[in-house]
N, C-alpha and C positions, 0 to 999 in steps of 0.2 A: 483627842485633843492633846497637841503639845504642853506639856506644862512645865520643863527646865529647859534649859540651856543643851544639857545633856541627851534631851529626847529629842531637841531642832537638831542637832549633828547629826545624831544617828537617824534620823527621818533624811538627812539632806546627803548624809553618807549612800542611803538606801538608791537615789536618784541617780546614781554617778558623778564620774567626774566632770566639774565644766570649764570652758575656759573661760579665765578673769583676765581683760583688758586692764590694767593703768596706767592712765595718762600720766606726763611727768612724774615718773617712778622714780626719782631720784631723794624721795626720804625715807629715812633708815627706820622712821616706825612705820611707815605706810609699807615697807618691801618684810619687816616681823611679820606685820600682819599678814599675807599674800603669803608666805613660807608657813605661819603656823595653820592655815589653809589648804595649804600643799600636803603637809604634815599630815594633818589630817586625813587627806586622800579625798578632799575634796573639791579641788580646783588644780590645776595646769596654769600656772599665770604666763601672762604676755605684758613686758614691759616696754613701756613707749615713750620716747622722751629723748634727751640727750644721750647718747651710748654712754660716753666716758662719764659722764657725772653718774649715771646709773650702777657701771660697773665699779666706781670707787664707793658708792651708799651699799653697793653690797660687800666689799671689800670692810667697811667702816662696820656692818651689821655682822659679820660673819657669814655669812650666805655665800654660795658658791654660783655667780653669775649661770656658770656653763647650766643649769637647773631650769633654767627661764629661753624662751623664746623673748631675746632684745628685738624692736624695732626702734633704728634708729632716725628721730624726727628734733630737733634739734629747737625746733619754735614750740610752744607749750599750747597755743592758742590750732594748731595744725596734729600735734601730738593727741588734743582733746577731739577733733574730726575726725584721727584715723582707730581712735579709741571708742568712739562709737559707731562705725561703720558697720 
């Protein structure tokens, strides 16, 4: 039985990496999150959305875009379709 924080990581470490879809990935706590995930070693994220407004919210978070597979979709409502795909 999981009982912290600290034992769900290491159980979800244990599974490997996955990849994380997000749609309109252009806010700078939603792309924290998603890198200290990465950090972690436990996701590969894929960001989906407008390109340049993405690559400026990682520019604004410190993140280094080149780290992420960008798909560029530009409508949010089309971004959330190819985010579930």
């Amino acid at each position: 039985m999981i009982r912290s924080l600290k034992e769900m990581i290491e159980s979800a470490k244990s599974s490997g990496r996955k990849r994380l879809a997000v749609a309109a990935a252009n806010e700078v706590e939603v792309l924290r999150a998603v890198e200290q995930a990465r950090g972690e070693g436990l996701v590969d994220g894929i960001l989906i959305g407008e390109k340049s407004a993405i690559q400026t919210a990682c520019e604004q978070s410190g993140l280094k875009s080149r780290d992420y597979t960008i798909i560029d979709i530009p409508d949010a409502r089309n971004a959330a379709r190819e985010c579930c795909r």
